[in-house]
Structure formats: structure tokens, C-alpha cells
Phi, psi and omega in degrees: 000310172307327180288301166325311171295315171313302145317318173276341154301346187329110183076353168236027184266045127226053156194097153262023157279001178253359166306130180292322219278293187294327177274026192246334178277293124026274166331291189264034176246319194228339169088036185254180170250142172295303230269355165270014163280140147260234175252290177281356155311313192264347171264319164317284161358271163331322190285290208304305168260026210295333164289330165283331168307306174335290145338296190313298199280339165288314195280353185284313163306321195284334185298352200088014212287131189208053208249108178284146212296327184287355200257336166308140171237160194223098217293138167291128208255016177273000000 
């Protein structure tokens, strides 16, 4: 799960509110604008579904999701 979690971090783990990739998941989860997420938009998020991640980042690991991070396609969000 953590391995997982490392992956999807690729270039933003210490800002992942600046991830295209998270805040574009974000986007189609919660109905936020992407390009209007921050820092506290996105940890509020975070706090706030931290049992739906949870889930997620379990069942993504138990699947096996072993996806090199270029291989994520990521919509352009301007």
C-alpha cells in the first residue's frame, strides 16, 4: 500500500496538493476544480475522506496496480 502510495507521489511528495494527477482525481471525486485546489483544499480532502483512500490505496495494492508513474495519463487541467 505504501509502495503504492509512493507511486502516485512521483514529483510531488512533499506538495502532493500540486500533483496534476491527484488533484485531477480530486476533481472527479469530490467535484472540486482542479486548478483551485491548495494546500488546504487538499488536506482538508484528505482528512475529511481519509477511510475512502484508505480503501482505495488497499484495494489498489491487493490488485496488484504496479503502473510506472509515466504510464498515468493525466488530463491537461489549464
Amino acid at each position: 500500500m505504501l509502495r503504492l502510495l509512493w507511486q502516485l507521489t512521483r514529483g510531488y511528495r512533499l506538495r502532493p496538493w500540486r500533483s496534476p494527477y491527484l488533484r485531477w482525481r480530486i476533481e472527479t471525486y469530490a467535484g472540486l476544480h482542479a486548478e483551485a485546489i491548495g494546500f488546504a483544499d487538499f488536506w482538508r480532502f484528505a482528512w475529511r475522506e481519509r477511510r475512502a483512500l484508505l480503501r482505495y490505496l488497499r484495494w489498489a495494492a491487493s490488485r496488484g496496480y504496479r503502473r510506472r508513474p509515466s504510464a498515468i495519463v493525466v488530463p491537461d487541467l489549464r
